[in-house]
C-alpha positions in Angstrom: 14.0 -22.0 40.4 12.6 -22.1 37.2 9.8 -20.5 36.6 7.3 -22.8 34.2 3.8 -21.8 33.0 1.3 -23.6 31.4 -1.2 -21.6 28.7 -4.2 -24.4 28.6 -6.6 -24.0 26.2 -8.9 -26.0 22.9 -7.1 -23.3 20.3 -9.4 -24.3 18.2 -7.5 -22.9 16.4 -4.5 -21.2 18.0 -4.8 -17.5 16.7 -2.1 -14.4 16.5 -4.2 -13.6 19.7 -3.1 -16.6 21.1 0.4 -16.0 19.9 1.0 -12.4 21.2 0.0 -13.5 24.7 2.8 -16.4 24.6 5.6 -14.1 23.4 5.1 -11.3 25.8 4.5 -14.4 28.6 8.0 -15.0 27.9 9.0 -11.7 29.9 7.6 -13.4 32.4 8.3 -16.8 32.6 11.5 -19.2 31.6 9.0 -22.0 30.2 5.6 -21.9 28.9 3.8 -25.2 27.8 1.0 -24.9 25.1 -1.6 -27.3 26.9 -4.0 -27.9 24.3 -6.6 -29.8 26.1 -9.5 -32.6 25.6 -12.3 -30.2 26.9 -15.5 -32.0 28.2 -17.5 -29.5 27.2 -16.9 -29.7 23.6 -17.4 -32.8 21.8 -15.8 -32.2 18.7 -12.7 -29.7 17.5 -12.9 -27.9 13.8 -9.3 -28.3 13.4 -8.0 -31.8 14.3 -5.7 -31.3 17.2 -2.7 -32.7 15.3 -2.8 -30.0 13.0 -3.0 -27.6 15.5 -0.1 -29.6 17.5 1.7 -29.2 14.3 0.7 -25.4 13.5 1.8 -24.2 17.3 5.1 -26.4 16.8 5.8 -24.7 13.5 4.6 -21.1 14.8 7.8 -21.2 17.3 10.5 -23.7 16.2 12.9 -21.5 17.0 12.0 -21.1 20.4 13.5 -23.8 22.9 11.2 -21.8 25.7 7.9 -23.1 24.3 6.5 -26.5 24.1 3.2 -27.6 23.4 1.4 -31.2 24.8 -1.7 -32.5 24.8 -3.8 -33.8 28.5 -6.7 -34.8 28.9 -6.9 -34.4 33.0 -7.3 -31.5 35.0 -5.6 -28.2 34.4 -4.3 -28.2 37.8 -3.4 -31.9 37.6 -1.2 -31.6 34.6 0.3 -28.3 36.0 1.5 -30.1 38.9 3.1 -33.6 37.2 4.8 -30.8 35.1 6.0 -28.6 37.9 4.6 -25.7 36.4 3.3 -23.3 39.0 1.6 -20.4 37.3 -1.3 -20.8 34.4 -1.0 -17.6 31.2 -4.3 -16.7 30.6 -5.4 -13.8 27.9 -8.5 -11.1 29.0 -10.6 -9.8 25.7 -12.8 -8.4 27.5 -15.1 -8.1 31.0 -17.1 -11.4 29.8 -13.8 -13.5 29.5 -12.8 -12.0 33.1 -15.8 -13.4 34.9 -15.1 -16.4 33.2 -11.4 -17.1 33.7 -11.5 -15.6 37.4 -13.8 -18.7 38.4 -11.9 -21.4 37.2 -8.5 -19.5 38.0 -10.3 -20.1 42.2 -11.3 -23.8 41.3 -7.3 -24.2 39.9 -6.1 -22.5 43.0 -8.8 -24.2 45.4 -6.9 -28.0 44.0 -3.7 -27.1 43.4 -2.3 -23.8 46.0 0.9 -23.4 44.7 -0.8 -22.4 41.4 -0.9 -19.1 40.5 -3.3 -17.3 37.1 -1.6 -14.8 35.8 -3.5 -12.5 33.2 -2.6 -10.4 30.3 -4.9 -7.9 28.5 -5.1 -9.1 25.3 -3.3 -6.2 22.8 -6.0 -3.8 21.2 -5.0 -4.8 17.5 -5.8 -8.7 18.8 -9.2 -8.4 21.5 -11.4 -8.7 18.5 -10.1 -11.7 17.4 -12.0 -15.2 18.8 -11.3 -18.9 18.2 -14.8 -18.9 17.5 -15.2 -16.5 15.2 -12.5 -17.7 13.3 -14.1 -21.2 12.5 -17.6 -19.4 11.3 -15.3 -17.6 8.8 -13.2 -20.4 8.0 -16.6 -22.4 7.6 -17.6 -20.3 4.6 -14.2 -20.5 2.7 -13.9 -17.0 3.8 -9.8 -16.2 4.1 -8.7 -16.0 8.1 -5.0 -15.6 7.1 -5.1 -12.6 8.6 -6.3 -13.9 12.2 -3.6 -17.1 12.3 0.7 -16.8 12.9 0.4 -19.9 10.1 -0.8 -20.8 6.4 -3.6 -23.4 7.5 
């Protein structure tokens, strides 16, 4: 059986952060989807989503293992209608821990066949955050550095 994993997130914007955890996620798993998803709790993206669409697409074109889609459901919901059993999360740090472990018991609670795996972020990556990003990018300051793409 294949084995299909879904890496949901806003990447807002998708970071070389983001990027490492896909690639060694592949050692892992046949399939990953990039799920960028329509959070509720954030009314309004920095980067439209069809540029990040775009960005992910470009960042791995020559990878038939990686596809990236849009929902705008629940996680667990749109794991399920794509037969993907397992969610790819990256840990930064103890804060994202406490974070992802809750809603990786909410996932599990509505869907049980859904397993969270976690990878520990690389050292040369953990300080690295979507957020951060933006602030930079916000002052014209240059994030090339932080991104797997020329934005």
């Amino acid at each position: 059986m294949k084995k299909i994993a879904l890496f949901p997130g806003s990447f807002d914007p998708f970071t070389k952060g983001h990027e490492d955890i896909v690639l060694r996620g592949l050692r892992l798993f046949d399939e990953i989807i990039i799920s960028i998803g329509y959070n509720s709790g954030k009314t309004k993206r920095y980067f439209p989503i069809e540029l990040m669409i775009s960005k992910i697409q470009e960042t791995f074109k020559n990878n038939s293992q990686i596809s990236v889609q849009t929902y705008a459901e629940l996680t667990a919901e749109f794991a399920k209608k794509n037969g993907a059993k397992f969610l790819l999360r990256g840990l930064r740090n103890t804060t994202d821990f406490e974070y992802e472990n809750s809603i990786a018991q909410v996932n599990r609670h509505l869907y049980t066949e859904l397993e969270s795996v976690f990878l520990i972020t690389s050292p040369k990556f953990a300080s690295i955050s979507s957020s951060i990003i933006r602030e930079v990018h916000s002052y014209n300051g240059n994030v090339s550095d932080f991104l797997p793409y020329r934005l």
